[in-house]
SEKE-72116 format. One record per atom (N, C-alpha, C, CB): residue in three letters; y negated, x, z. Coordinates in nm, 3 decimals. Glycine has a CB too. Example, Ala and Ser with C-alpha at 12.3 -4.5 7.8 and 13.67 -1.06 7.14 Angstrom:
# residues 2
+---------+---------+---------+---------+
| residuo |       y |       x |       z |
+---------+---------+---------+---------+
|     ALA |   0.569 |   1.319 |   0.780 |
|     ALA |   0.450 |   1.230 |   0.780 |
|     ALA |   0.330 |   1.320 |   0.780 |
|     ALA |   0.447 |   1.131 |   0.905 |
|     SER |   0.225 |   1.285 |   0.708 |
|     SER |   0.106 |   1.367 |   0.714 |
|     SER |  -0.003 |   1.290 |   0.787 |
|     SER |   0.060 |   1.408 |   0.572 |
+---------+---------+---------+---------+
END
This chain:
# residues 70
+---------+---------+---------+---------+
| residuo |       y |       x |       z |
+---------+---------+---------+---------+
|     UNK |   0.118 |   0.084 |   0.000 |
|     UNK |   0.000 |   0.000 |   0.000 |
|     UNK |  -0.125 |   0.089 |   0.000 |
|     UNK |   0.000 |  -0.096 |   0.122 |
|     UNK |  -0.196 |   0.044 |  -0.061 |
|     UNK |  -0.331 |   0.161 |  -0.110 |
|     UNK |  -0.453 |   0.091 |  -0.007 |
|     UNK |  -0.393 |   0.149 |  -0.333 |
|     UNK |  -0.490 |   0.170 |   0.030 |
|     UNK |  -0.616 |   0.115 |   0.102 |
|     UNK |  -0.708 |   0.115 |   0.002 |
|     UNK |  -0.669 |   0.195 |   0.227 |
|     UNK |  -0.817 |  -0.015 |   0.066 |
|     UNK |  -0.945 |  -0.057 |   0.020 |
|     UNK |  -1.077 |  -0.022 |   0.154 |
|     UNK |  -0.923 |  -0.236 |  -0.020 |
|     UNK |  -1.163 |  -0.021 |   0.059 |
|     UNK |  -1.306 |   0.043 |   0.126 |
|     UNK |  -1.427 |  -0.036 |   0.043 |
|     UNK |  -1.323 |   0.238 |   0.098 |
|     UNK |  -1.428 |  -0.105 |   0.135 |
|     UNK |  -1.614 |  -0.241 |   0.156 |
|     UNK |  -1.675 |  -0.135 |   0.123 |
|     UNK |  -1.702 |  -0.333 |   0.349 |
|     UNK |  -1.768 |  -0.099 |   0.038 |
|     UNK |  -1.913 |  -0.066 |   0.020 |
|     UNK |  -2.035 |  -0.149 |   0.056 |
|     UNK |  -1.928 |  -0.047 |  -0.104 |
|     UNK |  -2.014 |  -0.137 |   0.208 |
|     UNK |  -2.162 |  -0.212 |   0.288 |
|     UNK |  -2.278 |  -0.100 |   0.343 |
|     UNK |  -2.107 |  -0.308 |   0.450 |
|     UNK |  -2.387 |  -0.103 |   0.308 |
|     UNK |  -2.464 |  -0.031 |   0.380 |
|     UNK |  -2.450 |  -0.060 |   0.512 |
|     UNK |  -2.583 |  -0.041 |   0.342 |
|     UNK |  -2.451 |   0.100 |   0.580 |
|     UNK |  -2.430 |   0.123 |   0.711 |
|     UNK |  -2.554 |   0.082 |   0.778 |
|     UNK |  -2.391 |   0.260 |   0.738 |
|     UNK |  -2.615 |   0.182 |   0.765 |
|     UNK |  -2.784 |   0.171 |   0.867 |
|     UNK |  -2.895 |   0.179 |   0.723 |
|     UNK |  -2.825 |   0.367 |   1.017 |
|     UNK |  -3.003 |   0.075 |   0.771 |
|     UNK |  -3.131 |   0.061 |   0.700 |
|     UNK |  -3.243 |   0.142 |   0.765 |
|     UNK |  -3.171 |  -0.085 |   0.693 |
|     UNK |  -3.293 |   0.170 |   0.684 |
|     UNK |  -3.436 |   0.244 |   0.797 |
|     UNK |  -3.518 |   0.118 |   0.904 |
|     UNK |  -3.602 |   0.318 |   0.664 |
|     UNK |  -3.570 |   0.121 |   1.004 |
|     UNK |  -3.517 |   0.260 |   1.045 |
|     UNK |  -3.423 |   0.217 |   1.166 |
|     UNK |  -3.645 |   0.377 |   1.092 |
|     UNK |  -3.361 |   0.373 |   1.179 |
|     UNK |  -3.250 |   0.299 |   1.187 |
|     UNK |  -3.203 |   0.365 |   1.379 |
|     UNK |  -3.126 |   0.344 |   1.024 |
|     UNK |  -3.151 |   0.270 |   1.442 |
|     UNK |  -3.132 |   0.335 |   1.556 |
|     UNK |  -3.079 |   0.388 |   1.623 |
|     UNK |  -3.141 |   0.315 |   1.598 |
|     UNK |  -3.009 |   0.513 |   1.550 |
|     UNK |  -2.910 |   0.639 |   1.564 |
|     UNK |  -3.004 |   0.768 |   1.558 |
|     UNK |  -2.789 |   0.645 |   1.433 |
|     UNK |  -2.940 |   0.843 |   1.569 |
|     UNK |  -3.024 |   0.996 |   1.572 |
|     UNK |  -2.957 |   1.020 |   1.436 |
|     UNK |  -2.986 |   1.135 |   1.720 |
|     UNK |  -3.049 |   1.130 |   1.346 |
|     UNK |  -2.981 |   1.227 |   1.260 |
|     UNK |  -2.842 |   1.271 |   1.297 |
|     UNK |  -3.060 |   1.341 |   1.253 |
|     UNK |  -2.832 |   1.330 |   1.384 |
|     UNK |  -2.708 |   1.381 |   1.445 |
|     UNK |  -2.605 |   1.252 |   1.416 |
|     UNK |  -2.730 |   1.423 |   1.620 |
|     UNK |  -2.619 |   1.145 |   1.510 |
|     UNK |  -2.548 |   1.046 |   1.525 |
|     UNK |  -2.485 |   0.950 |   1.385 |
|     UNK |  -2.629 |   0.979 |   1.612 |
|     UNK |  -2.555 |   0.984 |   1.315 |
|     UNK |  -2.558 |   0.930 |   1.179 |
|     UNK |  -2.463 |   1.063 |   1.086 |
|     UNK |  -2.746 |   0.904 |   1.124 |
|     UNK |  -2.462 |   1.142 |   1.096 |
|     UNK |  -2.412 |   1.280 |   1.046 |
|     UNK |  -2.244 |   1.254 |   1.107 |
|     UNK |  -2.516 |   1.438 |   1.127 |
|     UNK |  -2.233 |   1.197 |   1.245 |
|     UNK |  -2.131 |   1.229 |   1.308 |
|     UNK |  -2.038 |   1.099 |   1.215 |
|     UNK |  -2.153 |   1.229 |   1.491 |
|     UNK |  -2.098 |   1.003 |   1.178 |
|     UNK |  -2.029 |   0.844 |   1.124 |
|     UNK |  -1.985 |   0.881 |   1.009 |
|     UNK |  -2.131 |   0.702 |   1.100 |
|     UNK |  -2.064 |   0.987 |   0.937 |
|     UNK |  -2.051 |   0.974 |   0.738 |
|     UNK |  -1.939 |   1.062 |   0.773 |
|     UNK |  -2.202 |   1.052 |   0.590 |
|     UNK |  -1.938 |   1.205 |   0.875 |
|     UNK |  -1.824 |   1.263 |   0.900 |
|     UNK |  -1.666 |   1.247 |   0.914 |
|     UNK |  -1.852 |   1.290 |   0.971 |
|     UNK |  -1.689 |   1.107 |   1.017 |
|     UNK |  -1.564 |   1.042 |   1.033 |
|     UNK |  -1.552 |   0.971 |   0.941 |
|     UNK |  -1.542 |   0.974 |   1.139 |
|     UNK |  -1.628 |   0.901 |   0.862 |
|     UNK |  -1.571 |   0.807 |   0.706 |
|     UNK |  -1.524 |   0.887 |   0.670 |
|     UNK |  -1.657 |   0.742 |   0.586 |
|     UNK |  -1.575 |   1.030 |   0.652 |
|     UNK |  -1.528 |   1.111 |   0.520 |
|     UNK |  -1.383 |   1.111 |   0.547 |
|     UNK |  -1.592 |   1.276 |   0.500 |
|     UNK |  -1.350 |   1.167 |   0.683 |
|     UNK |  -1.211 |   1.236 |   0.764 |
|     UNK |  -1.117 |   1.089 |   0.703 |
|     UNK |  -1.227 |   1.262 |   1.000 |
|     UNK |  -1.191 |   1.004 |   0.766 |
|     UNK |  -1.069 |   0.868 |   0.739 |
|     UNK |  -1.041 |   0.829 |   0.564 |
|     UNK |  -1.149 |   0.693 |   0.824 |
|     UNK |  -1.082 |   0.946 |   0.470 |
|     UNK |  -1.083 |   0.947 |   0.324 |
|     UNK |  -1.132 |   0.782 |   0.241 |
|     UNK |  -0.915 |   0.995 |   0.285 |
|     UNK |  -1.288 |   0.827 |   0.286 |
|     UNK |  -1.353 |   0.746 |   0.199 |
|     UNK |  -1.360 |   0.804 |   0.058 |
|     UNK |  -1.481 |   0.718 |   0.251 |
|     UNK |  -1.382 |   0.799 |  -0.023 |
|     UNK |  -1.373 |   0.806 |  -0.176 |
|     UNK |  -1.470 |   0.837 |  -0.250 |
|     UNK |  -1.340 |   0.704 |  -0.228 |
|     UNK |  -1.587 |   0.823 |  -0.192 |
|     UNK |  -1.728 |   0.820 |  -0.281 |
|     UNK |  -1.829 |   0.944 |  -0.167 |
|     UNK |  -1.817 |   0.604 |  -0.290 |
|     UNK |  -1.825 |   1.045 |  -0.152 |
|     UNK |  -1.922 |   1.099 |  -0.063 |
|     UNK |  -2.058 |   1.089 |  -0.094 |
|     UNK |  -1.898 |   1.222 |  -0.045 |
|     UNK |  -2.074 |   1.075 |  -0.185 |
|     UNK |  -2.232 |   1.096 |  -0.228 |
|     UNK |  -2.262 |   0.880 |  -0.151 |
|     UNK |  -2.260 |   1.147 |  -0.497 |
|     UNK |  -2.193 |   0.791 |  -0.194 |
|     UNK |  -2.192 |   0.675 |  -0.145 |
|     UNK |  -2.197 |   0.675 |   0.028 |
|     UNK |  -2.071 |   0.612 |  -0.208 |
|     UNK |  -2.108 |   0.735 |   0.095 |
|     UNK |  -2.102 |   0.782 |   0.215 |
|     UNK |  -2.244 |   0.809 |   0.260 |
|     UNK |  -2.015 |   0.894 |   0.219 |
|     UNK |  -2.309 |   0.949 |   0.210 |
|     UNK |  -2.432 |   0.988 |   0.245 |
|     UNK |  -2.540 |   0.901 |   0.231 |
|     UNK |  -2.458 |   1.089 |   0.187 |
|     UNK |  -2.550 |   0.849 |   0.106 |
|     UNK |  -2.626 |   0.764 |   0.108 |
|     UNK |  -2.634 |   0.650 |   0.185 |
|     UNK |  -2.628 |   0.744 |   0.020 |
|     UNK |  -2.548 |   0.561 |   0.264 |
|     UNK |  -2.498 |   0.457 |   0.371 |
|     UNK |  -2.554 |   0.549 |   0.473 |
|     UNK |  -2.321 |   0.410 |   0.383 |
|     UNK |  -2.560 |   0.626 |   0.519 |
|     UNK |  -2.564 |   0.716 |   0.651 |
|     UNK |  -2.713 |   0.732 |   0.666 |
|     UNK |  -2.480 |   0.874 |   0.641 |
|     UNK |  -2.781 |   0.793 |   0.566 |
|     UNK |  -2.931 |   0.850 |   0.495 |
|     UNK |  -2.869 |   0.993 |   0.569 |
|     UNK |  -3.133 |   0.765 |   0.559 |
|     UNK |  -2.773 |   1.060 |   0.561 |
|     UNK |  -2.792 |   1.206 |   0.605 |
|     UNK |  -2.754 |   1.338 |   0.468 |
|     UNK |  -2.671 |   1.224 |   0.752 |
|     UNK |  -2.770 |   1.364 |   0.479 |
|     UNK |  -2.769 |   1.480 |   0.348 |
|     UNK |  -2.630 |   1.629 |   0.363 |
|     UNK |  -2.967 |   1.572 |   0.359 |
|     UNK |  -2.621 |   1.658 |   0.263 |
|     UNK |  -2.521 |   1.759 |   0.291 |
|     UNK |  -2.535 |   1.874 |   0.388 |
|     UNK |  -2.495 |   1.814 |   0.180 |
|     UNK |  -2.658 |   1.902 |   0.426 |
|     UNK |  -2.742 |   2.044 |   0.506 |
|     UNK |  -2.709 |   1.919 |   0.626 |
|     UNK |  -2.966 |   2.118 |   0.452 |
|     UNK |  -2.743 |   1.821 |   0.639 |
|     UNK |  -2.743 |   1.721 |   0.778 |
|     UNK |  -2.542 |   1.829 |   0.811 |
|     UNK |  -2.744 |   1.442 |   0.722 |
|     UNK |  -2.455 |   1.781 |   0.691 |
|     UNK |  -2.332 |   1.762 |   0.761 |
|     UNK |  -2.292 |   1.872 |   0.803 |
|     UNK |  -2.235 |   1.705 |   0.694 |
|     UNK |  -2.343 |   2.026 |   0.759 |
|     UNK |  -2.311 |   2.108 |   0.763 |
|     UNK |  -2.352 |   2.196 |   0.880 |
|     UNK |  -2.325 |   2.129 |   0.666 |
|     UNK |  -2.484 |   2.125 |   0.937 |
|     UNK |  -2.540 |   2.146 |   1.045 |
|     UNK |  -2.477 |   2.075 |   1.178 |
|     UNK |  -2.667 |   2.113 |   1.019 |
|     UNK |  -2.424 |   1.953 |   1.158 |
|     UNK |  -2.387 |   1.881 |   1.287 |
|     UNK |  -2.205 |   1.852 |   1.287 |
|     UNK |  -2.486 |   1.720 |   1.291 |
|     UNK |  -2.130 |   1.950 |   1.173 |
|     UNK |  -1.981 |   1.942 |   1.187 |
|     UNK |  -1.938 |   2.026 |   1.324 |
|     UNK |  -1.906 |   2.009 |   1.046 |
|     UNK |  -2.006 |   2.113 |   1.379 |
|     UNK |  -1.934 |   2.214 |   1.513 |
|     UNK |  -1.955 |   2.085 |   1.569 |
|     UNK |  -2.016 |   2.381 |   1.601 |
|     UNK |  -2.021 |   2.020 |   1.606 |
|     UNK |  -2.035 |   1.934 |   1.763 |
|     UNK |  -1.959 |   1.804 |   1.715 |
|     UNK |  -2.228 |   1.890 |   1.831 |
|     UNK |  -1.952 |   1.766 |   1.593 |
|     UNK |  -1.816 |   1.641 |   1.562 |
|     UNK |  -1.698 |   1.650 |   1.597 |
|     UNK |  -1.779 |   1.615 |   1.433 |
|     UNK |  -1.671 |   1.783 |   1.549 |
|     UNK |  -1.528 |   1.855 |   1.547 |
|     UNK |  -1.538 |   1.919 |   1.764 |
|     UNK |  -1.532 |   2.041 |   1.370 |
|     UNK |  -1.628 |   1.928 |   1.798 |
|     UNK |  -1.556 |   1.963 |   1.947 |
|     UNK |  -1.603 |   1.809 |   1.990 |
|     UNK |  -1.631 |   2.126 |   2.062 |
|     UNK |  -1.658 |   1.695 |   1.930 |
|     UNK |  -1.614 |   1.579 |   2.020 |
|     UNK |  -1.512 |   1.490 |   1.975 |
|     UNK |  -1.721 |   1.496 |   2.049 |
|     UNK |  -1.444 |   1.531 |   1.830 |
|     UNK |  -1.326 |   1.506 |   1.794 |
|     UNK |  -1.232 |   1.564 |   1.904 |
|     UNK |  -1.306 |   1.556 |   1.661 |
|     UNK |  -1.196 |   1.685 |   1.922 |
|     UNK |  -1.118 |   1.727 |   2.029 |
|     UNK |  -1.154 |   1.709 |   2.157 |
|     UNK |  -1.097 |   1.841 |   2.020 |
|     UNK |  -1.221 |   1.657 |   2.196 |
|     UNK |  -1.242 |   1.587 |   2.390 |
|     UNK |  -1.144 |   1.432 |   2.391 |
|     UNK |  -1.482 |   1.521 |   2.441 |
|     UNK |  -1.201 |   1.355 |   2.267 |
|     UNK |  -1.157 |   1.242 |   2.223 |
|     UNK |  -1.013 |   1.282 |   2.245 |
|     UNK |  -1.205 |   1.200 |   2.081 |
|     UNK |  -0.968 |   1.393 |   2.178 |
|     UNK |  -0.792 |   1.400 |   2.126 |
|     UNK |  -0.730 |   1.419 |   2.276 |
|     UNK |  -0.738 |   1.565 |   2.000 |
|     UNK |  -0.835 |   1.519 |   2.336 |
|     UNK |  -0.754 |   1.529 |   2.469 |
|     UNK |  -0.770 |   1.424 |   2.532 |
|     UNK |  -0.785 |   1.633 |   2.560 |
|     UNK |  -0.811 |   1.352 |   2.580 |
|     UNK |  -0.815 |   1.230 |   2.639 |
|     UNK |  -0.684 |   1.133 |   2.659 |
|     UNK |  -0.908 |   1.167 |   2.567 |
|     UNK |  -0.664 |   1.163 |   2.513 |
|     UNK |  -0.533 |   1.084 |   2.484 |
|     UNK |  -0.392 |   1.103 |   2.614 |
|     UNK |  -0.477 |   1.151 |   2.318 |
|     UNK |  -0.406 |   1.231 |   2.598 |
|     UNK |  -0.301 |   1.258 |   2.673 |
|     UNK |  -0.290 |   1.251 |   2.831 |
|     UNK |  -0.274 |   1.369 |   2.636 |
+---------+---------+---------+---------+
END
């Protein structure tokens, strides 16, 4: 079974997330293999320099999250 993906805009300006916080969402779409990145970014308003700047602190609150689990 193939997954499907709504193309709804996420956040409108303006919008009441931080840069960061918005960086951290298009991140996890991406991870959960959304299909369209440039669509992604644009839903988010964060830019490629946004993702590249705020992936260390996704990726260590991805792993607090993971530990938790256990």
């Amino acid at each position: 079974m193939e997954e499907t993906y709504t193309q709804v805009p996420v956040f409108t300006f303006p919008s009441l997330l931080t840069r960061q916080q918005r960086a951290w969402v298009a991140l996890y779409s991406l991870s959960t293999g959304c299909p369209d990145r440039a669509e992604v970014l644009k839903q988010n308003a964060v830019t490629e320099a946004d993702l590249a700047e705020f992936i260390d602190s996704w990726l260590r609150l991805r792993s607090r999250i993971s530990m938790r689990a256990y």
